[in-house]
C-alpha positions as CSV (number, residue, x, y, z in Angstrom):
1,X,-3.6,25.2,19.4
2,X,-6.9,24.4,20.4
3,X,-8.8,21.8,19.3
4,X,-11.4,24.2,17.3
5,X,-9.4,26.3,15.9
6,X,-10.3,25.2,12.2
7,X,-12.1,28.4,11.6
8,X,-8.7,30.3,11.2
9,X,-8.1,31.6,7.7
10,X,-4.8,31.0,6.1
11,X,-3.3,32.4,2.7
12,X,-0.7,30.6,1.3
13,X,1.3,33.1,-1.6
14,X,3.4,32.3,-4.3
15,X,3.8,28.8,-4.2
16,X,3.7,26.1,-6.8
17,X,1.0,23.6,-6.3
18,X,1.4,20.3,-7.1
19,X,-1.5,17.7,-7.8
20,X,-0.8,14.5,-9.0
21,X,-1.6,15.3,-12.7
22,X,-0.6,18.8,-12.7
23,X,1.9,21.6,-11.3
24,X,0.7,25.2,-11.5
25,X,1.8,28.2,-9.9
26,X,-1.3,29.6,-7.7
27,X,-2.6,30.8,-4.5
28,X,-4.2,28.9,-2.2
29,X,-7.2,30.2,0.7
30,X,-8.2,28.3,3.7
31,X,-11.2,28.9,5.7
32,X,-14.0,26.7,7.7
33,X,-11.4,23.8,7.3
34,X,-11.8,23.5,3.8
35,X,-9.3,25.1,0.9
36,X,-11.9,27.6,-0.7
37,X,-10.0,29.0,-3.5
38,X,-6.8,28.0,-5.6
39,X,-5.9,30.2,-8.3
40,X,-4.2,34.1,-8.5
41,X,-5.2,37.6,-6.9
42,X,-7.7,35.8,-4.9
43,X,-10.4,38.1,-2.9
44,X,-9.8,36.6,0.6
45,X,-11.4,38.5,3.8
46,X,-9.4,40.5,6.3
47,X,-7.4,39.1,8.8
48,X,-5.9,35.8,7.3
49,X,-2.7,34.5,8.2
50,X,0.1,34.7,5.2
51,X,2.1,32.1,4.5
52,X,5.1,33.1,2.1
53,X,5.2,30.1,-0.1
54,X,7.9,32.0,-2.6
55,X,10.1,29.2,-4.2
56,X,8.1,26.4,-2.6
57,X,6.2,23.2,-3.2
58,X,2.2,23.7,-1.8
59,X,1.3,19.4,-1.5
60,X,-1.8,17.7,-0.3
61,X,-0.8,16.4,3.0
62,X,0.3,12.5,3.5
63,X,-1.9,9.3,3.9
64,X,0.0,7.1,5.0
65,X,-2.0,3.7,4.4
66,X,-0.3,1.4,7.0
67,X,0.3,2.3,10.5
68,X,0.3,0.3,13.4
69,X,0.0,1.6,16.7
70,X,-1.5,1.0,20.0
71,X,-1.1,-2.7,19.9
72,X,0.4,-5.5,20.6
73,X,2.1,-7.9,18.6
74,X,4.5,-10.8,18.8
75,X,4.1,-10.8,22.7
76,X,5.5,-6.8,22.5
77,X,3.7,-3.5,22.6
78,X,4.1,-1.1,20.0
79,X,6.2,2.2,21.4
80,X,3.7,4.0,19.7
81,X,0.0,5.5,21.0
82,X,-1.8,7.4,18.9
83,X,-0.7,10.4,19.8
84,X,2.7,10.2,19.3
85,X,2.3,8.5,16.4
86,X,-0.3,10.7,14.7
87,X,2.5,13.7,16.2
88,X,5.0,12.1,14.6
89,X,3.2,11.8,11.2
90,X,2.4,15.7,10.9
91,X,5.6,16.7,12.2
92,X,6.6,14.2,8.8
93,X,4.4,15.7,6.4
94,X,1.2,13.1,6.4
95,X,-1.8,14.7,7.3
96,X,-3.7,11.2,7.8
97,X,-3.1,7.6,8.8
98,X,-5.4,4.7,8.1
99,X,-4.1,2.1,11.3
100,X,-4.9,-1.5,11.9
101,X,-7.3,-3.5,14.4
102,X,-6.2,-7.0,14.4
103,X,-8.2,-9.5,16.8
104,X,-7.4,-12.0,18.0
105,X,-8.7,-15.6,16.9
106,X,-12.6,-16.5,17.8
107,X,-12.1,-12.3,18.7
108,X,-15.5,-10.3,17.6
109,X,-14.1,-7.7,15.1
110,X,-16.6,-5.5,16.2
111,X,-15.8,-5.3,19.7
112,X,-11.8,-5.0,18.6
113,X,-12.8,-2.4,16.1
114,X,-14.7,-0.2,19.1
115,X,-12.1,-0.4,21.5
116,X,-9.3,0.8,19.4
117,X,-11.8,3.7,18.3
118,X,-11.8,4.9,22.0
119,X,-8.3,4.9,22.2
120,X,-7.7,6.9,19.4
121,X,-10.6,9.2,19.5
122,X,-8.6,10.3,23.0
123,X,-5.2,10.4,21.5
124,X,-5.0,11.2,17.9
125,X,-4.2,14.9,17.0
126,X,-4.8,14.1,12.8
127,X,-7.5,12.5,10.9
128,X,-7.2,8.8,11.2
129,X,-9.3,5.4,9.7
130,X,-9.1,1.6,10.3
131,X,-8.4,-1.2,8.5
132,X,-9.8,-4.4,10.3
133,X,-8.2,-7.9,10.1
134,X,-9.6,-10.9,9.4
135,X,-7.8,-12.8,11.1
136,X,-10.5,-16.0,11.0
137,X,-13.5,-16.8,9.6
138,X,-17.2,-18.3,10.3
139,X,-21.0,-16.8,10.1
140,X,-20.1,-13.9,12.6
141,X,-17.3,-12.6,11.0
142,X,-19.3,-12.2,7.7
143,X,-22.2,-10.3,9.5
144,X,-19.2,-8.0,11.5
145,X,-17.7,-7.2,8.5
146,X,-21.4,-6.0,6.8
147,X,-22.1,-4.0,9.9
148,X,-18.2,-2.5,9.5
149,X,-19.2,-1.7,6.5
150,X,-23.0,-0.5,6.7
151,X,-22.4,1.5,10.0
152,X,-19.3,2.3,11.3
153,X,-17.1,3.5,8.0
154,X,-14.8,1.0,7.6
155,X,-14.1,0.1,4.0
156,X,-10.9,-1.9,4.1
157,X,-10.3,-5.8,5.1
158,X,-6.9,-7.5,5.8
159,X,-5.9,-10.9,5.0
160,X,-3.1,-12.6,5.7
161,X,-0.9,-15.6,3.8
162,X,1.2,-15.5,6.8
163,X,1.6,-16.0,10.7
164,X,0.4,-19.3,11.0
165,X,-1.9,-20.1,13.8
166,X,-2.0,-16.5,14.5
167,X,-3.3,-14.3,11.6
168,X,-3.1,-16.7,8.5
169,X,-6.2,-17.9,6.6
170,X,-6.7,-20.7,4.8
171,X,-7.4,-20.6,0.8
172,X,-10.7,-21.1,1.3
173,X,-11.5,-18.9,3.9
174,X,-9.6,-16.4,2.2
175,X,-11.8,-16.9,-0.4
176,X,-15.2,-16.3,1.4
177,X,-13.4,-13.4,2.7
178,X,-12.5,-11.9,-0.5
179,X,-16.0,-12.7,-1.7
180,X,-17.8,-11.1,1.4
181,X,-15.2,-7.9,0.7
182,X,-16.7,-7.9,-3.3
183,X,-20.4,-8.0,-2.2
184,X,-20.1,-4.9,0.6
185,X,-17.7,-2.9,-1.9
186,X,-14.7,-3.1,0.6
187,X,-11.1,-3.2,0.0
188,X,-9.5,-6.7,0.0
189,X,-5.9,-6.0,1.3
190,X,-3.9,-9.3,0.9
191,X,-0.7,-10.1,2.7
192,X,0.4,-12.3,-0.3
193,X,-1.5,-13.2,-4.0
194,X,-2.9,-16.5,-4.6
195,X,-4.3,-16.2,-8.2
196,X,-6.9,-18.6,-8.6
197,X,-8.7,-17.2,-5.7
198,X,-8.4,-13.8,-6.9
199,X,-10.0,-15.2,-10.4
200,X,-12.5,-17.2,-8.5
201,X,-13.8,-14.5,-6.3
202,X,-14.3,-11.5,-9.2
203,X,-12.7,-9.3,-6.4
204,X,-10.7,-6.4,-6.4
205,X,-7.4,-7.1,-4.5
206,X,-4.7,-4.8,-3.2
207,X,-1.6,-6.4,-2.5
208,X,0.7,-5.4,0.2
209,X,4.1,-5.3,1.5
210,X,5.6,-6.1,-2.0
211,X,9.1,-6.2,-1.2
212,X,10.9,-8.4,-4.7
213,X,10.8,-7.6,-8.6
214,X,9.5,-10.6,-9.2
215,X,5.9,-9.9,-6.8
216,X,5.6,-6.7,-8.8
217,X,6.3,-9.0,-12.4
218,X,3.1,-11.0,-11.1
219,X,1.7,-7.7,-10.6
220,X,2.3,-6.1,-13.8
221,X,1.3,-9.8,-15.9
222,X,-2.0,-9.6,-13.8
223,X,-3.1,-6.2,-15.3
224,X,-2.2,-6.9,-18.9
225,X,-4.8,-9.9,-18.3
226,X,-6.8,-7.3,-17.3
227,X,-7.1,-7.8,-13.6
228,X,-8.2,-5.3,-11.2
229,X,-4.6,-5.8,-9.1
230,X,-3.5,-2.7,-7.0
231,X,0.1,-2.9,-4.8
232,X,1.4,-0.9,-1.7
233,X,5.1,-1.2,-1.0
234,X,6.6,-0.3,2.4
235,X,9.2,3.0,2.8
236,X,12.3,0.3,4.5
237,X,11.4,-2.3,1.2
238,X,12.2,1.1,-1.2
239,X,14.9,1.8,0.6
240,X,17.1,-0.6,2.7
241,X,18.5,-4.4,1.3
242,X,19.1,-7.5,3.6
243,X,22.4,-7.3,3.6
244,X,21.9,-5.2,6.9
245,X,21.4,-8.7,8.8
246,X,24.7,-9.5,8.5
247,X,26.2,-6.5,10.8
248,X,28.5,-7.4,13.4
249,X,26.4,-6.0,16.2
250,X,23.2,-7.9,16.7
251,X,21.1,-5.3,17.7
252,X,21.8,-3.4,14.3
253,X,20.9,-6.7,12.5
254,X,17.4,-7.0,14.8
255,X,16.4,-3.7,14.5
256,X,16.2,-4.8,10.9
257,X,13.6,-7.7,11.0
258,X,10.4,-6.7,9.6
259,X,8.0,-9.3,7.3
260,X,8.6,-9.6,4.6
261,X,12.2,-9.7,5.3
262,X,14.1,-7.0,3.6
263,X,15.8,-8.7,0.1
264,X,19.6,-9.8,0.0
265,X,19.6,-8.3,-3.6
266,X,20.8,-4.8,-2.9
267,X,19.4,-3.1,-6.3
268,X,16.0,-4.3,-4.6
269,X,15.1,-1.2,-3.8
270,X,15.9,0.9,-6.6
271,X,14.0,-1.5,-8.8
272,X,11.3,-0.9,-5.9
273,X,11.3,3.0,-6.5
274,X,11.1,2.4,-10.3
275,X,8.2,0.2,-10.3
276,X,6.6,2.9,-8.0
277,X,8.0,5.8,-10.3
278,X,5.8,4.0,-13.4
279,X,2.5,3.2,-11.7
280,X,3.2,-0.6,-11.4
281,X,3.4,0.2,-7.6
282,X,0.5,2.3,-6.3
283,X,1.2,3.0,-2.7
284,X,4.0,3.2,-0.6
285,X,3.2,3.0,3.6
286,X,5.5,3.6,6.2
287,X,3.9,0.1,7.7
288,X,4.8,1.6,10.7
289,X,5.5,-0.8,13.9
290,X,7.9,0.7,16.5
291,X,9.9,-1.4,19.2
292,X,12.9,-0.8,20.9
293,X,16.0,-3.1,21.3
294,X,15.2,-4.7,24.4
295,X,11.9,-5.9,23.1
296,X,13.8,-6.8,19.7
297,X,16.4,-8.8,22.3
298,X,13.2,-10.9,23.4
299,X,14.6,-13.3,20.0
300,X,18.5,-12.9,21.1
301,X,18.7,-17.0,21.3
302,X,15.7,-17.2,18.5
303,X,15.6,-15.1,15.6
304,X,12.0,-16.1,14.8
305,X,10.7,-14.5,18.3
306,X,11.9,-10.8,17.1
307,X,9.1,-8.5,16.9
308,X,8.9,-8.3,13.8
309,X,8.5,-4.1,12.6
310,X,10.4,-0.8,12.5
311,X,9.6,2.9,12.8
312,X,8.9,5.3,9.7
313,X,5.8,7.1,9.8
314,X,7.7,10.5,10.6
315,X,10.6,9.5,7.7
316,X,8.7,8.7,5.1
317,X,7.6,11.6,3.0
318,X,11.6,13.0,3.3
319,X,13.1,9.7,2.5
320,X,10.8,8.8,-1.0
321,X,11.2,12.5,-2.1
322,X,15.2,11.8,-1.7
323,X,15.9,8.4,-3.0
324,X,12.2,8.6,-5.5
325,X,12.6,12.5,-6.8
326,X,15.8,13.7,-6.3
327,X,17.4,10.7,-7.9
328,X,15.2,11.0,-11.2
329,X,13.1,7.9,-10.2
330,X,9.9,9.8,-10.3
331,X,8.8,13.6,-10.7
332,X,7.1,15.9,-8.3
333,X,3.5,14.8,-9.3
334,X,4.4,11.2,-9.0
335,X,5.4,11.9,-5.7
336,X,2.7,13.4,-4.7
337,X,0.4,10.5,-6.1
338,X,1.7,7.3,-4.5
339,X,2.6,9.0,-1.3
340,X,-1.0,10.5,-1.0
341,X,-3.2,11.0,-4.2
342,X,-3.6,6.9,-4.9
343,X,-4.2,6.1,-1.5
344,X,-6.8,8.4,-1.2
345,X,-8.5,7.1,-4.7
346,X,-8.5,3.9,-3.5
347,X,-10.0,4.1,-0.1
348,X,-12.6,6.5,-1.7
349,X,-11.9,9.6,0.2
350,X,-10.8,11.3,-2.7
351,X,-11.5,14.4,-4.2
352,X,-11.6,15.1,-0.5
353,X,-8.3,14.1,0.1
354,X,-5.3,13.9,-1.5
355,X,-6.2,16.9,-3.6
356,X,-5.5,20.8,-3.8
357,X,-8.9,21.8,-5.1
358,X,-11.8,24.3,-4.1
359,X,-14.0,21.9,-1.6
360,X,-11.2,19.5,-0.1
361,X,-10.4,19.0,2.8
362,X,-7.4,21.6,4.0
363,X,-4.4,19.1,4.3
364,X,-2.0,20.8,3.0
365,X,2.1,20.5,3.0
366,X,4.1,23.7,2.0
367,X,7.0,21.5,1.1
368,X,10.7,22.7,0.6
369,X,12.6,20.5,-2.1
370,X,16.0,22.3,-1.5
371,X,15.9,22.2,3.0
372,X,17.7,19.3,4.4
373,X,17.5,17.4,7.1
374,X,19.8,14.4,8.6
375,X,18.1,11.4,10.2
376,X,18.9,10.3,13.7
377,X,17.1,8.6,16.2
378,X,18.2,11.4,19.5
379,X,15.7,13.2,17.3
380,X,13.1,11.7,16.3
381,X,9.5,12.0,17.8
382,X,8.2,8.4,16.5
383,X,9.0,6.0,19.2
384,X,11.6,3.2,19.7
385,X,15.2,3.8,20.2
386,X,16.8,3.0,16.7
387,X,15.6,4.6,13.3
388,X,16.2,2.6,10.5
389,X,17.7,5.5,8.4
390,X,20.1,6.9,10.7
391,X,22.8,9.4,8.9
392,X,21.2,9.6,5.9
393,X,20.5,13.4,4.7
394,X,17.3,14.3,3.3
395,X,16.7,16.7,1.0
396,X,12.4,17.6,0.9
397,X,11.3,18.6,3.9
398,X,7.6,20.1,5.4
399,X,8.2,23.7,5.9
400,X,4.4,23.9,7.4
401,X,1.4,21.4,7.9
402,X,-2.2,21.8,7.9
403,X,-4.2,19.7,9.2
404,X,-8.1,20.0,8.6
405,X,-7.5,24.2,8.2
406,X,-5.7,23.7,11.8
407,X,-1.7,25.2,11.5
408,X,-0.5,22.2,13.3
409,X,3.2,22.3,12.1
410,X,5.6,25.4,11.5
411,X,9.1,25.2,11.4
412,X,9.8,22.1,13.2
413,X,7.3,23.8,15.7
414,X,4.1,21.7,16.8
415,X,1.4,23.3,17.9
416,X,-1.3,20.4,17.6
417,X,-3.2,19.3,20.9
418,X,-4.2,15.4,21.8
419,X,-7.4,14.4,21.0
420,X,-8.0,17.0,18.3
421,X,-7.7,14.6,15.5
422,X,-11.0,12.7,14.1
423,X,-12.1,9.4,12.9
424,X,-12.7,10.0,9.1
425,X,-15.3,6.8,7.5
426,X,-14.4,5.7,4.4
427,X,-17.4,4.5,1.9
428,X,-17.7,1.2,0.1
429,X,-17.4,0.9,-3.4
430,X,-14.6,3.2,-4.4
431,X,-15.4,3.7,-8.2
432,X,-10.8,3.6,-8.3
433,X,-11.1,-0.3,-7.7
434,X,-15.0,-1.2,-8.7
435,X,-15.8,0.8,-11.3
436,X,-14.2,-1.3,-14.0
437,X,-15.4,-4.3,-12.8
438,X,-18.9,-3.4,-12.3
439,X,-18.9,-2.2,-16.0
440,X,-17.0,-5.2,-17.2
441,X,-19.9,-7.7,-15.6
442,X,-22.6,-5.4,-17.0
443,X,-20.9,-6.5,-20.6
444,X,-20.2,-10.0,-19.5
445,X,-24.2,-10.2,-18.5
446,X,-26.7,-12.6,-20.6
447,X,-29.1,-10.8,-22.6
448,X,-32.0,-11.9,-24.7
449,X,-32.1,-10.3,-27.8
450,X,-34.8,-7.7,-28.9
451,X,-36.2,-9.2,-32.4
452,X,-39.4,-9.9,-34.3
453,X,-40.4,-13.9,-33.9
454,X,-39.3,-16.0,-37.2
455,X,-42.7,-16.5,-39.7
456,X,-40.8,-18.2,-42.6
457,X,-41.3,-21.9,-43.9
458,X,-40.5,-24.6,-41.5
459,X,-39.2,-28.3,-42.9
460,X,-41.7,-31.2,-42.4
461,X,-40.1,-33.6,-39.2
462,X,-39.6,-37.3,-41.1
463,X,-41.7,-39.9,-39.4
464,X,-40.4,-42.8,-41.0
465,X,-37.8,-42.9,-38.4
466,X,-38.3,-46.7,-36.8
467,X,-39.2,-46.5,-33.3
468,X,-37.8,-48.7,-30.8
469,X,-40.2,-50.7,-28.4
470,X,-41.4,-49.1,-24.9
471,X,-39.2,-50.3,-22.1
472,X,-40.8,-52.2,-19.5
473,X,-42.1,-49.8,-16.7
474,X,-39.7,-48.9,-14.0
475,X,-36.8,-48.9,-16.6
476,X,-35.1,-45.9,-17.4
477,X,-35.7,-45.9,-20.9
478,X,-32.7,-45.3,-23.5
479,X,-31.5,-43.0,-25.8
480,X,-33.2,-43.3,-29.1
481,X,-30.7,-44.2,-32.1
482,X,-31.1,-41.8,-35.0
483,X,-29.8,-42.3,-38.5
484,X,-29.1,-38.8,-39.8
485,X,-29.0,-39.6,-43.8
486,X,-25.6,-38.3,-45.1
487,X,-24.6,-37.5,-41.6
488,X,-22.2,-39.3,-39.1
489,X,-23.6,-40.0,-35.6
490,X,-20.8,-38.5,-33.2
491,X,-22.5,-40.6,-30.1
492,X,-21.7,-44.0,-31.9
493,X,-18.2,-45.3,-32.0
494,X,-17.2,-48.5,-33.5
495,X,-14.8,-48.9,-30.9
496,X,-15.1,-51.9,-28.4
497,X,-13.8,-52.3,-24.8
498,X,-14.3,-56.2,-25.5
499,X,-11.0,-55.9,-27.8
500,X,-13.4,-57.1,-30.9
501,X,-12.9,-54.3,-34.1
502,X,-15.2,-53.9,-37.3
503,X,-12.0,-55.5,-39.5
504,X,-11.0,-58.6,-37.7
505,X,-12.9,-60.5,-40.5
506,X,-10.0,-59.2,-43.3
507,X,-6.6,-61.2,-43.2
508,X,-3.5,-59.9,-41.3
509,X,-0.3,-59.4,-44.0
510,X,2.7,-60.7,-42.3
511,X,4.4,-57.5,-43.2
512,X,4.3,-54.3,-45.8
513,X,6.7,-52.6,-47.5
514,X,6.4,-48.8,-47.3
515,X,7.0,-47.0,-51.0
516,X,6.4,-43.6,-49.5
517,X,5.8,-42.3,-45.7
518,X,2.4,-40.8,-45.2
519,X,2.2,-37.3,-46.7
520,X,4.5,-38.1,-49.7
521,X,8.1,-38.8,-50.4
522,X,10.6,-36.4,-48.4
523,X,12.3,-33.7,-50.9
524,X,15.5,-33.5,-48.6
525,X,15.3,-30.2,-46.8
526,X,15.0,-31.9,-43.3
């Protein structure tokens, strides 16, 4: 299809829509690229296309927060461009990806930022946005990151507690990072929590990769105390243990290594789905990062050198609607909001996206909870040569995508060409993560108080104080003594550094015998 074929107009009949807060049975009208009206016996021109949405699921399409293609990491290229990736995400169900830039160190962020732009400007076929790594810090990364922010859309900074050497901050870069983020309204995604420095900084963070129970405890503490703490889990943390690293056949094991390494602890990732399922865990990302098993074999004599990532941008929606709503961790809605709804709050592109209302954007999902689907690699679009998932049979699966009022996806069948995606900007200061804490230091905020000056009776000063004798000039003269009548002075002591004490004139008792402890005799009960 070409590239400009938003202006087609698509009906979609007798499905059930599902918002994050809300399932209603309705039509839905596309037109211009925009959904135009939701609701029943719609007046809709001649000509549309009808899509029979009888005993189906009608979804906002995917954002999938965390991709990572078109780059090169660990001294390996990602198997994924942005058009296969982006492919691989509508063919999936996610109608946008938000992917990193990572520079290197001393790298201008700017020029990384611009070059990965071009590249996916050619290639994507879906909306797309950038997250930008800071991956060190000085003067010009603090001016880059205003002119991200000011001019070219970007609203989202990463930080890493990890990769030493490579990616990794210190604690107090970090925190002139996460205090640049708070004054240009941007999005301070954290590779791990350091709590003072959130507390210090006043800053919205958003953690990600939570992979234990115990990150999402610190999470869930954090919020009580009334911090402004978001969390993004990854789909192979919600839904895969460690104990796959102790397969007999290496590759299996490799194919495995992502960071944070999957947990030993196999009900992980049910606890995972349940934190997710209850709104302790916003997000969950594919954190898709595809090699194959010759460029995981680059660590055969070293684990440490494995690439560390997996594919998952294409698996994601089918696998959390399998494992999150068909085994009663979470409902429809829920699904809908941390696989698109919260990530689209919190990157302020919401209403926009992640919505089924007159005015969005037309991403849209006509989703069928009772198809299935098995997993295998010898079909998958994303790239590398192992899927992560393979066997497993998913039940939830896109019937039909829309991308941007473009029918990209029908039946398996893609229909979507290179290059017709677009860079979507993303504003500062989403009201999801700042609003609250602009409010909270408007409270928090000194004010004089608006009041008619005191005219009553005023107590004469007594000036028979004695006043002690000028100091010679050039001496920093001393504090005054004042006698308050009645009143102890708390800045005089009658303790002594020389050892001397007020009673050393009385005479010391050899010894005395004690009729009754302090606070009276005992009664017995202890």
């Amino acid at each position: 299809m070409a590239a400009g074929s938003s202006s087609v107009r698509i009906l979609i009949k007798g499905g059930r829509v599902v918002n994050d807060d809300v399932t209603q049975e309705a039509d839905v009208y596309i037109e211009s690229g925009l959904i135009q009206q939701v609701g029943w016996d719609l007046v809709v021109p001649g000509g549309a296309k009808v899509i029979d949405a009888s005993g189906k699921l009608v979804i906002p399409g995917g954002i999938d927060s965390s991709v990572h293609l078109q780059q090169t990491f660990m001294n390996a290229n990602t198997q994924d461009d942005f058009y296969s990736g982006t492919k691989a995400a509508l063919l999936g169900g996610s109608t946008m990806v938000i992917a990193h830039v990572l520079p290197e160190r001393d790298a201008s962020l700017l020029e990384e930022f611009e070059k990965i732009r071009a590249h996916a400007d050619a290639e994507a076929c879906c909306d797309y946005a950038l997250h930008v790594g800071v991956t060190w810090w000085g003067p010009k990364v603090r001016r880059e990151m205003e002119v991200l922010v000011g001019e070219k859309g970007v609203n989202s900074f990463q930080m890493f507690m990890a990769y030493k050497d490579v990616l990794m901050l210190k604690d107090s870069e970090l925190y002139q990072a996460m205090h640049t983020c708070k004054n240009i309204g941007a999005v301070a995604r954290v590779h791990a929590e350091n709590g003072e420095l959130v507390h210090e900084a006043h800053c919205p963070v958003y953690l990600v990769n939570v992979s234990s129970v115990s990150a999402a405890d610190v999470i869930a503490a954090a919020r009580m105390q009334g911090k402004v703490v978001h969390a993004e889990t990854t789909l192979a943390h919600s839904a895969l243990s460690g104990m796959h690293y102790y397969h007999q056949d290496w590759a299996h094991a490799a194919a495995h290594v992502i960071a944070p390494p999957l947990r030993l602890d196999p009900s992980t990732p049910d606890c995972l789905l349940g934190l997710l399922g209850n709104d302790i865990i916003n997000v969950v990302a594919s954190d898709h990062r595809a090699f194959n098993t010759k460029q995981k074999a680059m660590g055969k004599e070293d684990f440490t050198k494995i690439p560390h990532g997996a594919a998952g941008v294409e698996d994601r929606m089918s696998v959390i609607w399998e494992r999150g709503v068909v085994a009663g961790k979470m409902d429809e809605n829920r699904f809908v909001a941390v696989t698109s709804s919260n990530a689209a709050k919190i990157y302020n592109l919401y209403p926009r996206k992640g919505r089924i209302v007159p005015g969005a954007d037309a991403d849209v999902v006509v989703w069928d909870p009772d198809a299935s689907r098995t997993i295998s690699a010898s079909s998958q679009v994303q790239g590398g040569d192992f899927n992560l998932y393979e066997g497993q049979r998913c039940r939830g699966i896109p019937l039909v995508t829309i991308s941007r009022g473009r029918l990209v996806c029908e039946s398996g069948v893609f229909t979507c060409a290179q290059g017709s995606g677009r860079f979507y900007p993303m504003r500062s200061f989403p009201d999801f993560l700042y609003k609250k804490m602009v409010q909270r230091e408007k409270t928090q905020r000194l004010r004089g108080v608006d009041r008619a000056p005191y005219s009553g009776d005023i107590a004469a000063v007594n000036n028979s104080i004695r006043k002690e004798s000028a100091s010679p000039e050039g001496d920093v003269p001393m504090r005054a003594s004042t006698r308050h009548v009645g009143v102890r002075d708390l800045h005089e002591s009658s303790f002594s550094l020389s050892g001397a004490q007020v009673d050393d004139h009385i005479p010391k008792r050899s010894s005395a015998r004690i009729l009754a402890p302090p606070g009276g005799r005992s009664s017995g009960i202890w």
